[in-house]
C-alpha positions as CSV (number, residue, x, y, z in Angstrom):
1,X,-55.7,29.8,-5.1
2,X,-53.2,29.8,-1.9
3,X,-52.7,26.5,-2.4
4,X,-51.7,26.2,-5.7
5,X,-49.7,29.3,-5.2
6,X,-47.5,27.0,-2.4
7,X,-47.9,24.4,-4.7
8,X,-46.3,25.8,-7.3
9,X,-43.4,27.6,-4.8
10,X,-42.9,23.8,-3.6
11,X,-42.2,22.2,-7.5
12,X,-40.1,25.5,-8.2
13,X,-38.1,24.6,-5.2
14,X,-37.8,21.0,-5.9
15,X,-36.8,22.0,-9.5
16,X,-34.3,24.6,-8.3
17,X,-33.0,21.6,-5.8
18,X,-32.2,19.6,-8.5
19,X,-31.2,21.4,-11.1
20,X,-28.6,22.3,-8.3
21,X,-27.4,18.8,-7.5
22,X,-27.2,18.2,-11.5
23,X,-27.2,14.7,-13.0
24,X,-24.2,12.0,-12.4
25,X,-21.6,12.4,-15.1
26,X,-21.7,9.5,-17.7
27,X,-19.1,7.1,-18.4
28,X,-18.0,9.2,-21.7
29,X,-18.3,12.5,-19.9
30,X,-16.0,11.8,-16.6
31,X,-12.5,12.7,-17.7
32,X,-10.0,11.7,-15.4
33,X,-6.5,12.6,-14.3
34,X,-3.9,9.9,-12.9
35,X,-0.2,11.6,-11.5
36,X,2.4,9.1,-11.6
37,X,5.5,9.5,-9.9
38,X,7.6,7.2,-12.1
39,X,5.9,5.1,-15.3
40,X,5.5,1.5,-15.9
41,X,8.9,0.5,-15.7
42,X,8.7,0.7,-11.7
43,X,6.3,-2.2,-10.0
44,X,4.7,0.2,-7.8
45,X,3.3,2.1,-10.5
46,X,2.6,-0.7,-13.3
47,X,0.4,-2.1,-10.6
48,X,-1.5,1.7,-10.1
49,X,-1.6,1.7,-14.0
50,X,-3.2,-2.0,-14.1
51,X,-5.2,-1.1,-11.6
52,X,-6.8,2.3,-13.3
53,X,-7.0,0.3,-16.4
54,X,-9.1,-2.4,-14.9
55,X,-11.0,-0.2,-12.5
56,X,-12.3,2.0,-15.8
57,X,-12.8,-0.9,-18.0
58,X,-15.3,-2.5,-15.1
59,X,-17.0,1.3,-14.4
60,X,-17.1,1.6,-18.4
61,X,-15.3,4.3,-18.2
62,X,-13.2,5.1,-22.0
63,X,-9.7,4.5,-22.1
64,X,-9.6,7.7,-23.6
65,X,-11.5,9.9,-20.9
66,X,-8.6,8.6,-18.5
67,X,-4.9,11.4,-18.7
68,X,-2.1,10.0,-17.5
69,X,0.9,12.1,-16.3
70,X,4.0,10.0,-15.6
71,X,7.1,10.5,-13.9
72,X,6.3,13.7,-12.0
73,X,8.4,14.3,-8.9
74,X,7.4,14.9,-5.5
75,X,7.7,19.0,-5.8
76,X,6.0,21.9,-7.0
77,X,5.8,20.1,-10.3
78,X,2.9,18.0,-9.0
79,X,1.0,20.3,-8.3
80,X,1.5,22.6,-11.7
81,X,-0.1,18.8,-13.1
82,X,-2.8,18.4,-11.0
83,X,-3.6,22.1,-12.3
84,X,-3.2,21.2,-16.0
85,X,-5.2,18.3,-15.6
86,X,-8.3,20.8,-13.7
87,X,-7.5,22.7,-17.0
88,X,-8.4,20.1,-19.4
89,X,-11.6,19.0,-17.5
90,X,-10.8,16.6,-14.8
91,X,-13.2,15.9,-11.9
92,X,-11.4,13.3,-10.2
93,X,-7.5,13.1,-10.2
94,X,-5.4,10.5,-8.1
95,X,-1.6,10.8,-7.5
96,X,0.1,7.9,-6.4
97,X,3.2,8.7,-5.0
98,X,2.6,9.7,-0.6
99,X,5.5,12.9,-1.5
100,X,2.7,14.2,-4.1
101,X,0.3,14.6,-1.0
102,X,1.1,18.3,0.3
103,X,0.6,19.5,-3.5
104,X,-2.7,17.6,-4.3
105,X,-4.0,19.4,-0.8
106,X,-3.3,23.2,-2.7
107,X,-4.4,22.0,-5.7
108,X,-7.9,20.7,-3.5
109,X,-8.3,23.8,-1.4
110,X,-8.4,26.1,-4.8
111,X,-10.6,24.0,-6.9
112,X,-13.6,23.1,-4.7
113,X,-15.4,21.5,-8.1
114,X,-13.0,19.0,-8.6
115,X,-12.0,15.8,-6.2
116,X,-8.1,15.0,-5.2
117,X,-6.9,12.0,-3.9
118,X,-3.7,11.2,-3.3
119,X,-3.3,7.5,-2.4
120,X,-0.8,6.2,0.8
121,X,-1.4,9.9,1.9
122,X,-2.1,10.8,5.4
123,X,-3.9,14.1,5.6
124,X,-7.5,14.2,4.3
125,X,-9.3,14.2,6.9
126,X,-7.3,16.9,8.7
127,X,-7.1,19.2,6.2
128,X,-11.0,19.7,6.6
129,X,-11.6,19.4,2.3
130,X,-14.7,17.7,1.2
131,X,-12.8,17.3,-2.0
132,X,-9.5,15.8,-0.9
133,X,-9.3,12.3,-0.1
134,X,-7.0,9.2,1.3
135,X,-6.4,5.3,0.2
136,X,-4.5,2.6,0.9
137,X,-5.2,-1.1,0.8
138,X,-4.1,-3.6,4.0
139,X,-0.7,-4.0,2.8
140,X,0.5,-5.5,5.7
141,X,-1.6,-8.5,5.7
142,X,-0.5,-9.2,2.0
143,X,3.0,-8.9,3.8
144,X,2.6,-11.0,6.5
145,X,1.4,-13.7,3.7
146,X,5.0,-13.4,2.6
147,X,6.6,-13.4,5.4
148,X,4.7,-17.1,6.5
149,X,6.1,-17.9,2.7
150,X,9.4,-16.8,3.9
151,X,9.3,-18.6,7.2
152,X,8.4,-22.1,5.7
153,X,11.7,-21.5,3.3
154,X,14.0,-20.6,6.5
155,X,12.1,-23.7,8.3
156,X,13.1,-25.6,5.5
157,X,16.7,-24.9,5.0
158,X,16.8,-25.1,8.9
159,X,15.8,-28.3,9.5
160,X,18.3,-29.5,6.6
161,X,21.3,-28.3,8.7
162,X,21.6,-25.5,5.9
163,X,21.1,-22.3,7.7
164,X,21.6,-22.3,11.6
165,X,20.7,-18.5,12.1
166,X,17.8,-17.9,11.6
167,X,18.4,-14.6,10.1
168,X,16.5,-12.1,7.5
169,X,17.2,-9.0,5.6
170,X,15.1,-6.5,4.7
171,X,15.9,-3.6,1.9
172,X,13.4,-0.4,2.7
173,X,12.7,2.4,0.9
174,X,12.9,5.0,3.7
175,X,11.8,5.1,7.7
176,X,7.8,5.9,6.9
177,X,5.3,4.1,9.1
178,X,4.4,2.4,5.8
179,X,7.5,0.9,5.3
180,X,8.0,-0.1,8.8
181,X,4.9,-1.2,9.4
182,X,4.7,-3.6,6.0
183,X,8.3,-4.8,7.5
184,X,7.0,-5.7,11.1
185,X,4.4,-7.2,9.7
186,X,6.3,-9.7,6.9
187,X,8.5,-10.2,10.4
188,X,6.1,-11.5,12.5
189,X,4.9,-14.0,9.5
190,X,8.4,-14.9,9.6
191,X,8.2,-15.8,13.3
192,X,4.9,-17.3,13.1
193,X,7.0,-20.1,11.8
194,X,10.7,-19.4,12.8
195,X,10.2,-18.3,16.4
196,X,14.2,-17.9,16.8
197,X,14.0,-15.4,13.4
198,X,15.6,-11.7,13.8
199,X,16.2,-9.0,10.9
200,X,18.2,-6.1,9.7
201,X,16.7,-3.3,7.6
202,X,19.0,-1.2,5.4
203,X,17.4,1.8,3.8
204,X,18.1,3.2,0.4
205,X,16.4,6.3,0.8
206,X,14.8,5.8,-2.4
207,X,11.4,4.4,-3.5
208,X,13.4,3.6,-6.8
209,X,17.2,2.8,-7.1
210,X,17.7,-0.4,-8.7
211,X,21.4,-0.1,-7.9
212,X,20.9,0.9,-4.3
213,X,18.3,-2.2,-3.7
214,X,21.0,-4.5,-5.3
215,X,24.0,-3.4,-3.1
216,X,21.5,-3.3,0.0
217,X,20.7,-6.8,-1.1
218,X,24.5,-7.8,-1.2
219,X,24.8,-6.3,1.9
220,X,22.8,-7.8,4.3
221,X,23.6,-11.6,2.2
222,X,27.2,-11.0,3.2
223,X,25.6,-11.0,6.8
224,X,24.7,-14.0,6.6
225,X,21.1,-13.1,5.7
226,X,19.0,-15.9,3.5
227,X,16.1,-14.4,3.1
228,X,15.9,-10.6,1.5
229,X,12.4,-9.0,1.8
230,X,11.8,-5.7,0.3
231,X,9.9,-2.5,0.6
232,X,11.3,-0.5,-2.5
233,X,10.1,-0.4,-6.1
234,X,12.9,-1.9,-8.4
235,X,14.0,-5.7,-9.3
236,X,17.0,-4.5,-8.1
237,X,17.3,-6.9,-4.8
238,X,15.2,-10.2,-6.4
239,X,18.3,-10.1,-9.3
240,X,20.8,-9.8,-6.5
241,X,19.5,-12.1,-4.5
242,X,19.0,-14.8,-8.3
243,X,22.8,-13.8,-8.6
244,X,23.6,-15.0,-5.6
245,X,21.6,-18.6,-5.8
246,X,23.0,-19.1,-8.9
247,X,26.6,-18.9,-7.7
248,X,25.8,-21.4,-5.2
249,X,24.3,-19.2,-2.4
250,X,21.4,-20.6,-0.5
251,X,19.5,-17.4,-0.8
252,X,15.9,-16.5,-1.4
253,X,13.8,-13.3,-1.9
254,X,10.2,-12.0,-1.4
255,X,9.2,-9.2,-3.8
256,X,6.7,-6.4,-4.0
257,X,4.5,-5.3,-6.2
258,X,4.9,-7.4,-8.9
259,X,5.4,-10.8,-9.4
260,X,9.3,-10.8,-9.8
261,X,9.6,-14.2,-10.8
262,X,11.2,-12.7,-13.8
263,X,14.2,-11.1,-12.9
264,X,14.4,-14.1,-10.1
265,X,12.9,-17.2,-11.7
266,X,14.3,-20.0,-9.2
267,X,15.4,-17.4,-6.0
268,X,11.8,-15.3,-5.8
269,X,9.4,-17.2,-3.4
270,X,6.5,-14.8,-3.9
271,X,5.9,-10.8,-3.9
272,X,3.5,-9.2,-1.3
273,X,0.8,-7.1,-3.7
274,X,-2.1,-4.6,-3.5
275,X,-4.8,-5.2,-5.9
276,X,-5.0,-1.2,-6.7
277,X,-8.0,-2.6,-9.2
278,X,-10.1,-2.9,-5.8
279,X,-10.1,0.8,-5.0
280,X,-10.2,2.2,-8.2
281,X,-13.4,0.3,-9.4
282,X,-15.0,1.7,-5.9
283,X,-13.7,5.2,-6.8
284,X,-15.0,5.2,-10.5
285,X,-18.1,3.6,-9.9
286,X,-19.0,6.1,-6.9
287,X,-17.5,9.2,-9.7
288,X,-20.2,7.6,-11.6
289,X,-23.6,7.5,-9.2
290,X,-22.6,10.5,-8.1
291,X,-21.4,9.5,-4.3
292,X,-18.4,11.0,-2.7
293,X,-15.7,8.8,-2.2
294,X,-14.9,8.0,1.0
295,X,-12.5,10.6,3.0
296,X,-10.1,7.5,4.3
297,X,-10.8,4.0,2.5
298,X,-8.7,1.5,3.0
299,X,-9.2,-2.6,2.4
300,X,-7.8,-5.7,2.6
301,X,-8.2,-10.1,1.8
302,X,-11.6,-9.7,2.7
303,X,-12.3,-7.0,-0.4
304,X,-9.8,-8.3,-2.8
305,X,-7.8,-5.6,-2.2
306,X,-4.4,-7.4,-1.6
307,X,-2.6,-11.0,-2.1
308,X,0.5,-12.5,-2.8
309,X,1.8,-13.2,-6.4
310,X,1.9,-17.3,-7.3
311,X,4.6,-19.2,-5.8
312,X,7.7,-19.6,-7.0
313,X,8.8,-23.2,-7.7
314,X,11.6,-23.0,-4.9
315,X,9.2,-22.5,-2.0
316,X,8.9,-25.4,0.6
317,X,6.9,-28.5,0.6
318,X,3.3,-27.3,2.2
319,X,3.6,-24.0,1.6
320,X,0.5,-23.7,-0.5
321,X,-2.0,-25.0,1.7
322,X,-0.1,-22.9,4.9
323,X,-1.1,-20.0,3.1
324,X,-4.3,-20.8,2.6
325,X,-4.9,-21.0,5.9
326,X,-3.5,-17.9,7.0
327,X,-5.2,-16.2,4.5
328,X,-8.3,-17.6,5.5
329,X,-7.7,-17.0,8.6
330,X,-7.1,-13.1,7.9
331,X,-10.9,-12.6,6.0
332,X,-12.2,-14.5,8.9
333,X,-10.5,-12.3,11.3
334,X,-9.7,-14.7,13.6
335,X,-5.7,-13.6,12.8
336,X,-4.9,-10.5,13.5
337,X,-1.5,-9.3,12.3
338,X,-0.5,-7.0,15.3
339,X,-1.5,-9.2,18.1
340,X,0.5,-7.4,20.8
341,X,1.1,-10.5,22.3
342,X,3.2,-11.4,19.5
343,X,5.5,-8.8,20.0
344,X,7.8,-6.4,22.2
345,X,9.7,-3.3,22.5
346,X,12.3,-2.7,24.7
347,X,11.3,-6.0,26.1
348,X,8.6,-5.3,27.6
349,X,4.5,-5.5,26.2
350,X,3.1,-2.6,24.5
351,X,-0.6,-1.6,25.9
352,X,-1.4,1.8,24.5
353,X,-0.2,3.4,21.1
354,X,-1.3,7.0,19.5
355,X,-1.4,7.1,15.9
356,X,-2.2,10.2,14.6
357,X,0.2,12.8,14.2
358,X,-1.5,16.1,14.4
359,X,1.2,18.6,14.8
360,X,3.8,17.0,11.9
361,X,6.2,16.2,14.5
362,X,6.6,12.3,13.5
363,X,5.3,11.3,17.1
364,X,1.3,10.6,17.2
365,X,-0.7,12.4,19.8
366,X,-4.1,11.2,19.2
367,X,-6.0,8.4,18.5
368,X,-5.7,5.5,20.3
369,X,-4.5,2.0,18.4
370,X,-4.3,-0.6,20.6
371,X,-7.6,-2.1,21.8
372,X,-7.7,-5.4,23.8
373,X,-4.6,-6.0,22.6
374,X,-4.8,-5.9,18.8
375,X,-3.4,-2.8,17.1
376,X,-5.6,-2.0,14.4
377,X,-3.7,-0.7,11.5
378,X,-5.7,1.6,9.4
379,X,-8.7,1.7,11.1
380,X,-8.3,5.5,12.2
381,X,-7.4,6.4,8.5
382,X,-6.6,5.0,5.8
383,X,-2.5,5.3,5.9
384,X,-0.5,3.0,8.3
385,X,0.9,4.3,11.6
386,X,2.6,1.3,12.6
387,X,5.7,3.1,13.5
388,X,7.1,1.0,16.7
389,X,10.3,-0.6,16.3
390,X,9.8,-4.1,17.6
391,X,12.3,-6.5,19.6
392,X,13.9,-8.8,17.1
393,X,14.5,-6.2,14.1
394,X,17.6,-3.6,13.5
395,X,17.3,-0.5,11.2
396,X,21.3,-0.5,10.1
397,X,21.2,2.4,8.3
């Protein structure tokens, strides 16, 4: 009789366990919540859109279980969304936008139940929620792609006695680690070809200001620049740039986000992109089995996660199978993006860089990067904390 006595206490516990832990929500039962900081009209966040869109359609997630929220700023406003959307029934709701970050953390600390994650953010795993999480793809070897795309063009027009300084211009949304790192890195693709290359960076302070990204554009051209690269969301400097070719300028532009051959059909050599589908069919698919996502996940070639858009018809002769190469060379690991010995600052090597800012002071404090002299981007968390400024570029504003 003892025995089936602890017997049955066993099953009722294994019952009570489970009942507990409750079943994975199905495909037509997971409602989710998507915060957008603009809408489809920007590239950053048609290629989020896509990239929920085709991460649901390969979960089998509804169309309809997905709420979408667009153009909601980088304030309080955020988080009254994220709250709305935990009204309606939301488990899982992603913001987009790295300014929606603070907001999506209150919203995570007050509703335990539901899971936050606010992608290009910086702060999940020291804020100490199990429900609050970080993502961003390897940007910067997408944009070191470009800037070898960039660097054959330069190499090109050099070599035909129609540029003799080997100079670059960069329009940048603001002075974030992300920003600078994704520049360094499209830099040293630049020089990977172009040894002699240097580059000014003008910020617009915006992620979105079609107008500012055009007269930053115009800018750095009337510097002599002929190549513009970009960090900022808008078509803004790719039709600057198509304005300028067209009136008999020798000028060319890398994009981001989206292919921009578009709005510059002969001037746009390529765009860097993030495959955004990558993370969001992981995300989904966990949401689905009933797996946390990962606190920090963050991807690259080797996962699909990023690329460059097609080629442009203006790019130079061997470009194509140059970037094959590189990229090959990336999944392989055999290149490795921030070789220090690729770069300086102040002149002088760089052996030791901390990453993590602990004490929101801009200036990391922990965490070492640099490790027989690769620095590892993303491979502390999730967000880049490239933030040195190397030898060869100038932030003009």
């Amino acid at each position: 009789m003892k025995k089936i006595i602890a017997l049955l206490v066993v099953l009722a516990m294994v019952f009570a366990m489970v009942a507990c832990a409750g079943p994975a929500p199905s495909s037509k039962d997971l409602k989710i919540g998507a915060i957008l900081v603009h809408d489809a009209n920007t590239g950053y966040d048609a290629a989020h859109i896509d990239g929920i869109t085709a991460g649901a359609e390969a979960a089998g997630i509804p169309a309809d279980s997905i709420i979408w929220k667009y153009n909601v700023s980088e304030d309080e406003s955020c988080y009254d969304t994220a709250i709305d959307l935990v009204e309606q029934g939301c488990k899982y709701i992603f913001s987009n936008s790295y300014g929606h970050q603070s907001y999506m953390q209150l919203a995570a600390s007050e509703n335990p139940e539901v899971t936050f994650v606010s992608m290009t953010g910086d702060g999940a795993a020291l804020s100490g929620l199990p429900n609050f999480k970080n993502a961003f793809p390897h940007t910067y070897e997408s944009r070191y792609v470009s800037g070898v795309v960039a660097g054959m063009k330069l190499k090109e027009l050099m070599d035909a006695g129609t540029v003799t300084d080997a100079y670059i211009g960069y329009v940048g949304a603001f002075p974030y680690a992300e920003v600078v790192s994704g520049y360094t890195a499209f830099f040293l693709g630049i020089q990977s070809i172009v040894p002699s290359a240097h580059m000014d960076v003008i910020y617009t302070n915006s992620w979105y200001d079609p107008t500012a990204e055009a007269e930053a554009a115009n800018a750095l051209m009337a510097k002599g620049a002929h190549i513009i690269g970009q960090h900022a969301d808008s078509t803004g400097a790719p039709g600057a740039v198509q304005t300028a070719l067209d009136a008999g300028s020798a000028v060319y532009c890398i994009g981001y986000n989206i292919d921009m051959l578009a709005s510059a059909p002969t001037a746009a050599l390529t765009s860097a992109q993030n495959n955004w589908a990558s993370y969001y069919t992981y995300a989904f698919k966990a949401a689905l089995a009933g797996e946390e996502i990962m606190t920090d996940w963050s991807q690259g070639y080797a996962a699909g996660a990023n690329m460059i858009s097609p080629l442009g018809p203006s790019v130079a002769a061997g470009t194509a199978e140059k970037v094959a190469e590189v990229e090959a060379a990336i999944i392989a690991g055999t290149l490795n993006i921030f070789d220090t010995a690729t770069f300086t600052v102040g002149g002088a090597p760089v052996t030791s860089y901390l990453a993590i800012d602990t004490d929101g002071d801009w200036v990391g404090d922990t965490g070492e990067a640099i490790e027989n002299g690769i620095f590892y981007e993303s491979k502390l968390r999730s967000a880049p904390y490239f933030g040195m400024r190397i030898d060869g570029i100038t932030e003009l504003s």
